[in-house]
PQR file with spaces between the fields and no chain letter, atoms N, CA, C, O and H, PARSE charges and radii, in Angstrom:
ATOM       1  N    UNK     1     -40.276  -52.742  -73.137 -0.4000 1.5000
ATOM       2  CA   UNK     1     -40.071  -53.166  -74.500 -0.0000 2.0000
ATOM       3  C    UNK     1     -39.540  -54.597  -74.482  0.5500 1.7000
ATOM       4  O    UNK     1     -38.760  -55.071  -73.657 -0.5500 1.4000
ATOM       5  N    UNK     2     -40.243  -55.364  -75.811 -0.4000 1.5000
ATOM       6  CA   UNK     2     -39.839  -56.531  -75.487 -0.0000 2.0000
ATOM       7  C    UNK     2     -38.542  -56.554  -76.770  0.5500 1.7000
ATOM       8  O    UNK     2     -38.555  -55.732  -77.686 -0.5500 1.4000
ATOM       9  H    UNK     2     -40.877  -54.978  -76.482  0.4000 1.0000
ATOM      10  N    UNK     3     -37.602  -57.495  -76.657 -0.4000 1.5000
ATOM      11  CA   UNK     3     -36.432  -57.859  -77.980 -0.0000 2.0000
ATOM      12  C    UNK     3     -36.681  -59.289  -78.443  0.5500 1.7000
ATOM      13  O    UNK     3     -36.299  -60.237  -77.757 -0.5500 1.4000
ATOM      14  H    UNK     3     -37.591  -58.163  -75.913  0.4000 1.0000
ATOM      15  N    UNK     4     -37.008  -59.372  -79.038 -0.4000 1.5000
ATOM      16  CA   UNK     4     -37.104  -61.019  -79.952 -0.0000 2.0000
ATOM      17  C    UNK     4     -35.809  -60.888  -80.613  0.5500 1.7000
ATOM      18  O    UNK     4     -35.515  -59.841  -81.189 -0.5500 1.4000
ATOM      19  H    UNK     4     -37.318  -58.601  -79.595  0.4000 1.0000
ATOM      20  N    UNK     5     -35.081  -61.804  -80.568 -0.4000 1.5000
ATOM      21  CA   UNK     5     -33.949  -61.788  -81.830 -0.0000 2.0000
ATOM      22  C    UNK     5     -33.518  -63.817  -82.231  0.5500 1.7000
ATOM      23  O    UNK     5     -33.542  -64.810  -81.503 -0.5500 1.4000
ATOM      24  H    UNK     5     -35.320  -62.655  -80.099  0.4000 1.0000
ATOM      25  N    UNK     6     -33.361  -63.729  -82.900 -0.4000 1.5000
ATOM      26  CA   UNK     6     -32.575  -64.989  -83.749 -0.0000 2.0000
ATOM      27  C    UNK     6     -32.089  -65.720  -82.750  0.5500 1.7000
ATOM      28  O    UNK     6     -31.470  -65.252  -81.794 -0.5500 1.4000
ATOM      29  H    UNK     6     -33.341  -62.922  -83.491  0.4000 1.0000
ATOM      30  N    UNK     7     -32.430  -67.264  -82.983 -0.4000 1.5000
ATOM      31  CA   UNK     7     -31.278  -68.081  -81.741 -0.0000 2.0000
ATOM      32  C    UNK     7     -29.843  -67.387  -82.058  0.5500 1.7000
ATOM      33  O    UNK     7     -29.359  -66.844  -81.065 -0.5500 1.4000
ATOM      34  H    UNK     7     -32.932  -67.644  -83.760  0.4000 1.0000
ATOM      35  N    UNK     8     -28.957  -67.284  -83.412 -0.4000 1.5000
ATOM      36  CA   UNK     8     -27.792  -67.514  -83.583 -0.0000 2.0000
ATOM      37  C    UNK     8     -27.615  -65.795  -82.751  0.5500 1.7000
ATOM      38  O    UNK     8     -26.546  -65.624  -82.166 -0.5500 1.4000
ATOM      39  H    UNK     8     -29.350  -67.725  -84.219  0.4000 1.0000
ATOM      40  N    UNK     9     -28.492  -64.789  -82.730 -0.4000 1.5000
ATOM      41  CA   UNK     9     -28.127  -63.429  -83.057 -0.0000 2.0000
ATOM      42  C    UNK     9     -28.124  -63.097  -80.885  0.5500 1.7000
ATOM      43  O    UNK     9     -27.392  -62.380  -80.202 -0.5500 1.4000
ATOM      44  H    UNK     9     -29.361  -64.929  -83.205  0.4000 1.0000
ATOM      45  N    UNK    10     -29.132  -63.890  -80.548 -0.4000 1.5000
ATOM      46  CA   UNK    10     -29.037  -64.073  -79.246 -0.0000 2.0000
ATOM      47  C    UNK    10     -27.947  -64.339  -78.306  0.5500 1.7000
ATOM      48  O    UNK    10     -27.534  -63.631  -77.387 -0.5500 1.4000
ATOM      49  H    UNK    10     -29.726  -64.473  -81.102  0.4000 1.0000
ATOM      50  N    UNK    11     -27.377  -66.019  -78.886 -0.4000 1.5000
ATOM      51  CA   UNK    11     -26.134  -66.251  -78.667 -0.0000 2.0000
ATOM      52  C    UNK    11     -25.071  -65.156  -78.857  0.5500 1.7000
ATOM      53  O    UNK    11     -24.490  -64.885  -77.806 -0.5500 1.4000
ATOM      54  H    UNK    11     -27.712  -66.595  -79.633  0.4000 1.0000
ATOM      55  N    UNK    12     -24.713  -64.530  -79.822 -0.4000 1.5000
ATOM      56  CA   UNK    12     -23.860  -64.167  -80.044 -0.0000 2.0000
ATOM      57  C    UNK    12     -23.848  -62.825  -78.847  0.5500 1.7000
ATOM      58  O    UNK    12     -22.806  -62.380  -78.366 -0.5500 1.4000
ATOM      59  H    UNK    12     -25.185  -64.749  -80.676  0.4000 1.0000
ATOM      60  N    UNK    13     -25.103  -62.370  -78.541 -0.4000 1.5000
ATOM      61  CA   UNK    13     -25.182  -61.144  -77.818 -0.0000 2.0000
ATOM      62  C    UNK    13     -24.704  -61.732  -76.458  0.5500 1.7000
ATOM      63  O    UNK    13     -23.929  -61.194  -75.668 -0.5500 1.4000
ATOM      64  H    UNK    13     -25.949  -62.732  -78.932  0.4000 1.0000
ATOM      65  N    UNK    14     -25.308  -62.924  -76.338 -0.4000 1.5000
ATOM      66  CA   UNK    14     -24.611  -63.302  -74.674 -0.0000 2.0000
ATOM      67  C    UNK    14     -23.042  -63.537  -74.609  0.5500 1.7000
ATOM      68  O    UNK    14     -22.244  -63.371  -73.686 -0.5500 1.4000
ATOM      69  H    UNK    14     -25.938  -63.362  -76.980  0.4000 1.0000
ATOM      70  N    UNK    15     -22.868  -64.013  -76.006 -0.4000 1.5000
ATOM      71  CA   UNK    15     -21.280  -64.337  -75.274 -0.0000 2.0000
ATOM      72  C    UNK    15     -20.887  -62.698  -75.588  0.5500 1.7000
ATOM      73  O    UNK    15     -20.633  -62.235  -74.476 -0.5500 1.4000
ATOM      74  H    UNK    15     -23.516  -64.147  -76.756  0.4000 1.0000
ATOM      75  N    UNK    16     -20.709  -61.515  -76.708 -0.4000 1.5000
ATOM      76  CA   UNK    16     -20.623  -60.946  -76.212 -0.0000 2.0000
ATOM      77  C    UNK    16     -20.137  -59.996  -74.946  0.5500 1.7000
ATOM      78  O    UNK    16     -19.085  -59.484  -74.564 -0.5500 1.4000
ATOM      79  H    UNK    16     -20.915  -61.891  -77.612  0.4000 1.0000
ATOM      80  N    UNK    17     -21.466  -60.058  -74.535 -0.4000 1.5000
ATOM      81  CA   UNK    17     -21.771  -59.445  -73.121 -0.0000 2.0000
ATOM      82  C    UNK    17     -20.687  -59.919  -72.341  0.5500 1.7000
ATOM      83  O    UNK    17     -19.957  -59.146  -71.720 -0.5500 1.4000
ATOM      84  H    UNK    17     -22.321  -60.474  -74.845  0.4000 1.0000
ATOM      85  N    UNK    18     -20.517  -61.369  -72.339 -0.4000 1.5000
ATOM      86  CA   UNK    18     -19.906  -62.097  -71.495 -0.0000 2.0000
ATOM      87  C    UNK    18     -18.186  -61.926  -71.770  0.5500 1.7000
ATOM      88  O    UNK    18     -17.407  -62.092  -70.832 -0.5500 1.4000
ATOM      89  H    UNK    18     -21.109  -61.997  -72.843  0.4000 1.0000
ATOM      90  N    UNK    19     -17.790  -61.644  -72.895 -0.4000 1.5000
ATOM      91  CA   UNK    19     -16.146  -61.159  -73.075 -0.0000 2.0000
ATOM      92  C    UNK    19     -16.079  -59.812  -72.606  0.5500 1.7000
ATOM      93  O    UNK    19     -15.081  -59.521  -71.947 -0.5500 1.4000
ATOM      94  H    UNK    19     -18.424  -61.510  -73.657  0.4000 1.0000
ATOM      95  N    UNK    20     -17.096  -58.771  -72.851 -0.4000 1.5000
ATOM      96  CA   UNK    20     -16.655  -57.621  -71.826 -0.0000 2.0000
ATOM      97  C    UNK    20     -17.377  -57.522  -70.921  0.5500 1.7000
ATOM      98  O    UNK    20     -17.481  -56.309  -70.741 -0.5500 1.4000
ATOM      99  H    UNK    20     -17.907  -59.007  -73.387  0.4000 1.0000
ATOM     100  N    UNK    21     -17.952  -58.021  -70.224 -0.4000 1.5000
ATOM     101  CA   UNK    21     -18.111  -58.331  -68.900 -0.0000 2.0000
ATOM     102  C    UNK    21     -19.450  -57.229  -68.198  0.5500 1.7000
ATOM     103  O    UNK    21     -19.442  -56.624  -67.125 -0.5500 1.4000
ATOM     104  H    UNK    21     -17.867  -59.007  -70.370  0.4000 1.0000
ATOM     105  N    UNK    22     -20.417  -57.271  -69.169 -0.4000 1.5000
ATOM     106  CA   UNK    22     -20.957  -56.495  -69.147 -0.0000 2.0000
ATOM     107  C    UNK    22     -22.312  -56.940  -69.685  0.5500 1.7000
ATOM     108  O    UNK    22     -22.459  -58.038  -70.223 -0.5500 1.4000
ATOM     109  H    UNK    22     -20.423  -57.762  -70.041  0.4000 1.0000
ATOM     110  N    UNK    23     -23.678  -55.722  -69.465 -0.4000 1.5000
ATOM     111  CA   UNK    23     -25.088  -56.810  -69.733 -0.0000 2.0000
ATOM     112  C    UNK    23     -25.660  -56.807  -71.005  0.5500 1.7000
ATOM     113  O    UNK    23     -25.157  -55.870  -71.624 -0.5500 1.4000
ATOM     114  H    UNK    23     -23.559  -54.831  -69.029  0.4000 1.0000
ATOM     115  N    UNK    24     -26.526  -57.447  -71.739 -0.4000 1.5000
ATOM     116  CA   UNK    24     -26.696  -57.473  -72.767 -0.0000 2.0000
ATOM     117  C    UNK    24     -27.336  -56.438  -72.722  0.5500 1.7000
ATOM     118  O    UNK    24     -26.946  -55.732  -73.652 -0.5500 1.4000
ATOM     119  H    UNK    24     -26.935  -58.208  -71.236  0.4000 1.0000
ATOM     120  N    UNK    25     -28.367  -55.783  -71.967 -0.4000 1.5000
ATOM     121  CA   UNK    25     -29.031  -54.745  -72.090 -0.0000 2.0000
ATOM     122  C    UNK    25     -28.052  -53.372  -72.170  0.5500 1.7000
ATOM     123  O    UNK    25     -28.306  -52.330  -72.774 -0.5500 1.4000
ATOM     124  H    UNK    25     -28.684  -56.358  -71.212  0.4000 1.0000
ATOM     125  N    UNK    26     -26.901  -53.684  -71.404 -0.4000 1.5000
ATOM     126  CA   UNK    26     -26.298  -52.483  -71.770 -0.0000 2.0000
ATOM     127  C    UNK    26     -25.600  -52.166  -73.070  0.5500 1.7000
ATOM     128  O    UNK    26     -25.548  -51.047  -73.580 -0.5500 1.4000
ATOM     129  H    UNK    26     -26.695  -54.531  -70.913  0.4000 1.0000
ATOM     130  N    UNK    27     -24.993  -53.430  -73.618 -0.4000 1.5000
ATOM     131  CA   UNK    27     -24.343  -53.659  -75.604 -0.0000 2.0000
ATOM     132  C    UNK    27     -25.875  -53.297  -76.416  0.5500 1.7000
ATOM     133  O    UNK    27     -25.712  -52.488  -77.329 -0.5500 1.4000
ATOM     134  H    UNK    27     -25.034  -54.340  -73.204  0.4000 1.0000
ATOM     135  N    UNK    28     -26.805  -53.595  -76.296 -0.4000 1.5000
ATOM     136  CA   UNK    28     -28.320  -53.245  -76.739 -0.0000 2.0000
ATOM     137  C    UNK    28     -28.507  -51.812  -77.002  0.5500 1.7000
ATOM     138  O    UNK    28     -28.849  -51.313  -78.074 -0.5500 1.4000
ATOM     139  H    UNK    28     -26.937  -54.252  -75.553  0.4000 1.0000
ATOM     140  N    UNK    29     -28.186  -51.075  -75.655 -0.4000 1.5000
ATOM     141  CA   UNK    29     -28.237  -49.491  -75.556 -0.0000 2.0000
ATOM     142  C    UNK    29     -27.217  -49.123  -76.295  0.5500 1.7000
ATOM     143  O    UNK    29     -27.474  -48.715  -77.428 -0.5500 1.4000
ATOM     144  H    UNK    29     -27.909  -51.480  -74.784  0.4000 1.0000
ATOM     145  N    UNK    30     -25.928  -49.169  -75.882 -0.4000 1.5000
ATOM     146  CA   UNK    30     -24.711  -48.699  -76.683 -0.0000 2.0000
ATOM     147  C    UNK    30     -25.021  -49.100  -78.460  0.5500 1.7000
ATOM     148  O    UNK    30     -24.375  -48.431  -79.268 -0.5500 1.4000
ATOM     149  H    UNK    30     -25.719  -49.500  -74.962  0.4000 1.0000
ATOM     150  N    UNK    31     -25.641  -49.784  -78.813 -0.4000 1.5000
ATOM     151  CA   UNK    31     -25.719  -49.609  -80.514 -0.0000 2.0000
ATOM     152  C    UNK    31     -26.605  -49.035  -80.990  0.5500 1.7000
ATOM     153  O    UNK    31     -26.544  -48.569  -82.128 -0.5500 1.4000
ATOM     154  H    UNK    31     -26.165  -50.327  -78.156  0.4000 1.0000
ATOM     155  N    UNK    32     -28.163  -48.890  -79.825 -0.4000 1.5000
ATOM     156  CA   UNK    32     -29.368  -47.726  -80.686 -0.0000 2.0000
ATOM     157  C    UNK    32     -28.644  -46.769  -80.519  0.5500 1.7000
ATOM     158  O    UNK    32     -28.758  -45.748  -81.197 -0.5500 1.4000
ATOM     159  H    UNK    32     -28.212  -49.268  -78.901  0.4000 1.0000
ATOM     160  N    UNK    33     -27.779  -46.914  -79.602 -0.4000 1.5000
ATOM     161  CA   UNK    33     -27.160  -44.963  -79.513 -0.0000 2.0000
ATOM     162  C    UNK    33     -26.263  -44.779  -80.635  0.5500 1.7000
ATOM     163  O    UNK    33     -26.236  -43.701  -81.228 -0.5500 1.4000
ATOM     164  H    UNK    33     -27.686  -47.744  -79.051  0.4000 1.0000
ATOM     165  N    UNK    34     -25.443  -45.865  -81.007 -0.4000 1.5000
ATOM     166  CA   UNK    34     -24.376  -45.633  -81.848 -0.0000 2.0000
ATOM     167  C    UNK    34     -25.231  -45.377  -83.532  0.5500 1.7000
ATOM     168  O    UNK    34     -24.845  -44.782  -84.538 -0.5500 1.4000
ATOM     169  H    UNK    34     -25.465  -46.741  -80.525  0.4000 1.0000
ATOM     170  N    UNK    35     -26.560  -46.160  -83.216 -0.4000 1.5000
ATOM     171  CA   UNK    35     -27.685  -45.970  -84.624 -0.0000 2.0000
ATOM     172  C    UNK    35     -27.798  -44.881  -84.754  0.5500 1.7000
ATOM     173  O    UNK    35     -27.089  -44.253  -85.540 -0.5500 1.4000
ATOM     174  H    UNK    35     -26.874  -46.643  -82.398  0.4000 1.0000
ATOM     175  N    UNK    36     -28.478  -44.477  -84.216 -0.4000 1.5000
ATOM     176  CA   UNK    36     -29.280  -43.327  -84.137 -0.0000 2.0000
ATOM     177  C    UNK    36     -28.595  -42.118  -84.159  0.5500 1.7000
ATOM     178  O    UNK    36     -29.161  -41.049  -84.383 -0.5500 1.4000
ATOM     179  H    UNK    36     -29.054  -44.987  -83.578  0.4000 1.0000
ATOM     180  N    UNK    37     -27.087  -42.262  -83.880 -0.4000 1.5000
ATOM     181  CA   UNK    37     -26.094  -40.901  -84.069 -0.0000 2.0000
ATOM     182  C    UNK    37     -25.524  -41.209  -85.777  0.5500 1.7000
ATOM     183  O    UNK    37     -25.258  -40.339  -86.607 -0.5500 1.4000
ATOM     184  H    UNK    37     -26.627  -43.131  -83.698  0.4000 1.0000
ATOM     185  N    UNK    38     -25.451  -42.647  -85.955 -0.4000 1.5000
ATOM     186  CA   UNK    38     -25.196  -42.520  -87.532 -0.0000 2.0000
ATOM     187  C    UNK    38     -26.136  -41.999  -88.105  0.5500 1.7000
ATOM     188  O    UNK    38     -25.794  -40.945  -88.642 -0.5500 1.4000
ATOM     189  H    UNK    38     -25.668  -43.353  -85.281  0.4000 1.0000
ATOM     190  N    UNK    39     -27.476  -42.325  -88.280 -0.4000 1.5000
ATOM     191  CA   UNK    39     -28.796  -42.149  -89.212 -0.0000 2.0000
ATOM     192  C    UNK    39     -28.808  -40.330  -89.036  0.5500 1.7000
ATOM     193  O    UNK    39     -29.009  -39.624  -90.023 -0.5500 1.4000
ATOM     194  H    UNK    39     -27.753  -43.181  -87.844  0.4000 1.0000
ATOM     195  N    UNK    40     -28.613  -39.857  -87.929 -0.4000 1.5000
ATOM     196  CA   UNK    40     -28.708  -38.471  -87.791 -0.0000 2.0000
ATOM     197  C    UNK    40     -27.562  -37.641  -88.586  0.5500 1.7000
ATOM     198  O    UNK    40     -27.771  -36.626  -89.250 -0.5500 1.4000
ATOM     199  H    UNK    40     -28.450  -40.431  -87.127  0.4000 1.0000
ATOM     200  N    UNK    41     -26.299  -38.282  -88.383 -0.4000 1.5000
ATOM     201  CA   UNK    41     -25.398  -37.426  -89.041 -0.0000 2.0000
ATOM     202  C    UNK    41     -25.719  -37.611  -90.146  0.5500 1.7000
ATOM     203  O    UNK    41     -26.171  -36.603  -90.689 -0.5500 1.4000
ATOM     204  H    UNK    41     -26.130  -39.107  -87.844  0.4000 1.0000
ATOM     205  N    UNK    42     -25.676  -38.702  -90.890 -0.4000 1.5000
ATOM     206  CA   UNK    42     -26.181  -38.965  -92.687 -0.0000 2.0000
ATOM     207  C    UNK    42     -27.442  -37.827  -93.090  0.5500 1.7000
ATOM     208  O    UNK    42     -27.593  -37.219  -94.150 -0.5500 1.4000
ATOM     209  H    UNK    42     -25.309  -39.521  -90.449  0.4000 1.0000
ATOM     210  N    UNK    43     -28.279  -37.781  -91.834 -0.4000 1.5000
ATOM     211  CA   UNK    43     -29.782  -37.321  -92.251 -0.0000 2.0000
ATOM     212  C    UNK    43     -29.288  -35.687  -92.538  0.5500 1.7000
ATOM     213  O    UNK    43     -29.792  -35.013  -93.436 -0.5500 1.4000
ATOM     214  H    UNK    43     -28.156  -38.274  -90.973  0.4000 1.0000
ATOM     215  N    UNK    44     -28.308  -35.220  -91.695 -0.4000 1.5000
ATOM     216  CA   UNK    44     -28.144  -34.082  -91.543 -0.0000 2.0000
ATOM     217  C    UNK    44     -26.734  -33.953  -92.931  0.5500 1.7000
ATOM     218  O    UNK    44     -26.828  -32.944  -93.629 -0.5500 1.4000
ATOM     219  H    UNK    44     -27.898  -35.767  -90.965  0.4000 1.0000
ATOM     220  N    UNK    45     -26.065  -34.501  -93.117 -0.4000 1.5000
ATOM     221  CA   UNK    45     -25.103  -34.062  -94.198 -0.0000 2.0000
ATOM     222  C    UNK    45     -25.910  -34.056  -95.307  0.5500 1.7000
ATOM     223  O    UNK    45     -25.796  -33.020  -95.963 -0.5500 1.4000
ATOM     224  H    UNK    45     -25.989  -35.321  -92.550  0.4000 1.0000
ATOM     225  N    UNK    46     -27.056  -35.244  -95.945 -0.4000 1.5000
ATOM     226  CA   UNK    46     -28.088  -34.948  -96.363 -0.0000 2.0000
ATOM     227  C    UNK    46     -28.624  -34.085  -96.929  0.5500 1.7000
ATOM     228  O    UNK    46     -28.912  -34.057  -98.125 -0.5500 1.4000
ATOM     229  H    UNK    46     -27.148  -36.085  -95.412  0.4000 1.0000
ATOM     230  N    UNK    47     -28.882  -33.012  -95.854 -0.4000 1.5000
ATOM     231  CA   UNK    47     -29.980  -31.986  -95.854 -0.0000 2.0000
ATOM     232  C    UNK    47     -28.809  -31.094  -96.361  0.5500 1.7000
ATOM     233  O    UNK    47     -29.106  -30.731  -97.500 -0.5500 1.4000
ATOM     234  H    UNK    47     -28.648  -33.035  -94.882  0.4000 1.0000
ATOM     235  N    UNK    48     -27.790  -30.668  -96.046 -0.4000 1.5000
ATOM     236  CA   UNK    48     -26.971  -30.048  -96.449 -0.0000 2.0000
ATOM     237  C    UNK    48     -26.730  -30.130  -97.348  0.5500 1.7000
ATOM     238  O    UNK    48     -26.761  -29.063  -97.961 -0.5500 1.4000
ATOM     239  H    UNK    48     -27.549  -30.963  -95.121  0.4000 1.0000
ATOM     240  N    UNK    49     -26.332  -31.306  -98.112 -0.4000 1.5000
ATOM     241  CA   UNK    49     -26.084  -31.652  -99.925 -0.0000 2.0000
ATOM     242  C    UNK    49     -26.919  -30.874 -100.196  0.5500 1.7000
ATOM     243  O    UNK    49     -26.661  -29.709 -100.498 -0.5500 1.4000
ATOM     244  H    UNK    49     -26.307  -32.173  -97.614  0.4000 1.0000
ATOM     245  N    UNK    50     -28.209  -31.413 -100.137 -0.4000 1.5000
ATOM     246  CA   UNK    50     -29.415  -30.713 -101.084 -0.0000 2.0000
ATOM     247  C    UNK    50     -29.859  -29.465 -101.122  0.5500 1.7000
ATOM     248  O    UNK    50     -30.762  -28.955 -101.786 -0.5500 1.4000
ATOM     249  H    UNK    50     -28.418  -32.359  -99.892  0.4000 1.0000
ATOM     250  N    UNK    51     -29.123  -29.026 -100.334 -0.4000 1.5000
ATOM     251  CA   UNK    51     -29.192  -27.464  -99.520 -0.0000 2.0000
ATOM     252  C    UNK    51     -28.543  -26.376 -100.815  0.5500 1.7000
ATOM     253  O    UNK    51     -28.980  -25.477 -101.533 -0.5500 1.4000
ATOM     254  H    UNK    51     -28.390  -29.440  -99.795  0.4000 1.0000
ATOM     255  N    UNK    52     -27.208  -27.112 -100.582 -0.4000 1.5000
ATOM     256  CA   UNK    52     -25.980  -26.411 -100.890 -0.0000 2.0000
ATOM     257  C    UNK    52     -25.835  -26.533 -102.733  0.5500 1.7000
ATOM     258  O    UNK    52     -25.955  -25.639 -103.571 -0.5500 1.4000
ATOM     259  H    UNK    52     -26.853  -27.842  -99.999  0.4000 1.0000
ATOM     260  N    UNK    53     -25.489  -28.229 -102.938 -0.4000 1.5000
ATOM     261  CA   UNK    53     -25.621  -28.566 -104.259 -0.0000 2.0000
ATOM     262  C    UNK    53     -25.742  -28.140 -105.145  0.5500 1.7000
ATOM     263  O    UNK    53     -24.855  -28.048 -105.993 -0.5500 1.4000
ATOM     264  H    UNK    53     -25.391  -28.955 -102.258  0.4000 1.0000
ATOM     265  N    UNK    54     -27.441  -27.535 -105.305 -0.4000 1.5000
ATOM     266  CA   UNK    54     -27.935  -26.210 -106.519 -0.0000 2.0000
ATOM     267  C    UNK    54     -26.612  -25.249 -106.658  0.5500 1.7000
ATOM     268  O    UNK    54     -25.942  -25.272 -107.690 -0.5500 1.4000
ATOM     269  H    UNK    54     -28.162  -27.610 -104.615  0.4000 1.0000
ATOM     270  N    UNK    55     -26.207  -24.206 -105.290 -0.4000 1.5000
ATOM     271  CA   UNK    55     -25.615  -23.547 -105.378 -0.0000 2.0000
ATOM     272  C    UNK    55     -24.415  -23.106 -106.261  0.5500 1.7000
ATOM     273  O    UNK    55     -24.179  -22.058 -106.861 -0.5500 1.4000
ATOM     274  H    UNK    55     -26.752  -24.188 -104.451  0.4000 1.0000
ATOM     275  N    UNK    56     -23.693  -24.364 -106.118 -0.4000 1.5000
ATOM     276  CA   UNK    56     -22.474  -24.804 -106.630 -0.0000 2.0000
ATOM     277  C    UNK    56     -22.214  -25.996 -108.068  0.5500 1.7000
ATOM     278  O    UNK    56     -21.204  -26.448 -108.607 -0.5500 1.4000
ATOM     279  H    UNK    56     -23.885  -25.216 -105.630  0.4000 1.0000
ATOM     280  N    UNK    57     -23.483  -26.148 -108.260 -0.4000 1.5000
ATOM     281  CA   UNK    57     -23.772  -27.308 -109.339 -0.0000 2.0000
ATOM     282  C    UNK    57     -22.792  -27.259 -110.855  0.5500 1.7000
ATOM     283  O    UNK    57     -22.321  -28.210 -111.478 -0.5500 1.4000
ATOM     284  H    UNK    57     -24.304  -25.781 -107.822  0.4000 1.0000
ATOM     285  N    UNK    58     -22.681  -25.311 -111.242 -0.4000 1.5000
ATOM     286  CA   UNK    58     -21.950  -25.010 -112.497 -0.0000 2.0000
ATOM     287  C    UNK    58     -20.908  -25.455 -111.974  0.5500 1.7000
ATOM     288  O    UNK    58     -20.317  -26.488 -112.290 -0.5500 1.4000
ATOM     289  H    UNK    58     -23.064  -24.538 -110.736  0.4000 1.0000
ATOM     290  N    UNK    59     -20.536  -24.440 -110.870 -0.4000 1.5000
ATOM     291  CA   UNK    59     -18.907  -25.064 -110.676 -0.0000 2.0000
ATOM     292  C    UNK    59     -18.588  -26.263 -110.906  0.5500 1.7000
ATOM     293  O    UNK    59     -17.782  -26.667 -111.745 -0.5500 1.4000
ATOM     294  H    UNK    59     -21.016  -23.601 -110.614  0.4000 1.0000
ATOM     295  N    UNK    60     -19.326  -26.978 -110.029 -0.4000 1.5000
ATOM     296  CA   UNK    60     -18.532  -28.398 -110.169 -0.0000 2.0000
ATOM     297  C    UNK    60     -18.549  -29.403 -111.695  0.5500 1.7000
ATOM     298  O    UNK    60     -17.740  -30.163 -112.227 -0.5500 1.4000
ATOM     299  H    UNK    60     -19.980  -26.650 -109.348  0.4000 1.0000
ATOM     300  N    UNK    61     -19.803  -28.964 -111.987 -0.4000 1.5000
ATOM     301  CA   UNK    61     -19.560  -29.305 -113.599 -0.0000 2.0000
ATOM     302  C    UNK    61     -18.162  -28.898 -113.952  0.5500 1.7000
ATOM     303  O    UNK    61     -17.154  -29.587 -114.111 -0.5500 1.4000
ATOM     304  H    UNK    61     -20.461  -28.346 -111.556  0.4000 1.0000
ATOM     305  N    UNK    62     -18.373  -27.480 -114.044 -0.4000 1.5000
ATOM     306  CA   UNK    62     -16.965  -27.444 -115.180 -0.0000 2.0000
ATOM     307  C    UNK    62     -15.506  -28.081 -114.320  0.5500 1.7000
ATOM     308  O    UNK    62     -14.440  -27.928 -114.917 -0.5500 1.4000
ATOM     309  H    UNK    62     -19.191  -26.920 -113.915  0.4000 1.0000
ATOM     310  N    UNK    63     -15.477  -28.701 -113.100 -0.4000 1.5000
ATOM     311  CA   UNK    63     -14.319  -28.998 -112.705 -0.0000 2.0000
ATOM     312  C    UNK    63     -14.573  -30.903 -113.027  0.5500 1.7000
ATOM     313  O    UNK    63     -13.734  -31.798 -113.122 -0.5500 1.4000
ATOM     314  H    UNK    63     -16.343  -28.825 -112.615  0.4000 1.0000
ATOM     315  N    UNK    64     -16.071  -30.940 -113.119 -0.4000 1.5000
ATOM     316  CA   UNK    64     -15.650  -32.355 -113.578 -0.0000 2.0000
ATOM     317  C    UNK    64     -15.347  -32.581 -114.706  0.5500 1.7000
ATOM     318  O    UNK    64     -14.832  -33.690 -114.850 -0.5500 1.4000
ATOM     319  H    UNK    64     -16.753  -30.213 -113.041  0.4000 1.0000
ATOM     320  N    UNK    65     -15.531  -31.499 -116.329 -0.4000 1.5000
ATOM     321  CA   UNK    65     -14.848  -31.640 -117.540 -0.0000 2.0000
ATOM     322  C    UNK    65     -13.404  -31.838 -117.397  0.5500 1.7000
ATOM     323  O    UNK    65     -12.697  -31.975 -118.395 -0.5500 1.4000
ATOM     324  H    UNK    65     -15.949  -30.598 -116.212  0.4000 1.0000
């Protein structure tokens, strides 16, 4: 896989890398992972709202009067 990114967005990944001492490819990995566990939990609380929601919809009406 190739990464194209921004002069400014590049830089910033090298220095980065370079304060924790570590490779850009590895700060690269550590944030699709950190993505991809956000987008999943959202996707999944999500599914649950819409799940559940109907269920409970009167209730919460009358607690929002």
């Amino acid at each position: 896989m190739t990464l194209r990114l921004p002069a400014e967005d590049s830089l910033a990944l090298a220095r980065t890398a370079e304060l924790e001492g570590c490779s850009q490819h590895d700060i690269v990995l550590v944030a699709i992972r950190e993505y991809i566990e956000r987008r999943g939990r959202a996707s999944l609380i999500e599914q649950v709202m819409n799940a559940e929601l109907p269920r409970y919809a009167e209730a919460l009406d009358r607690l929002g009067q």
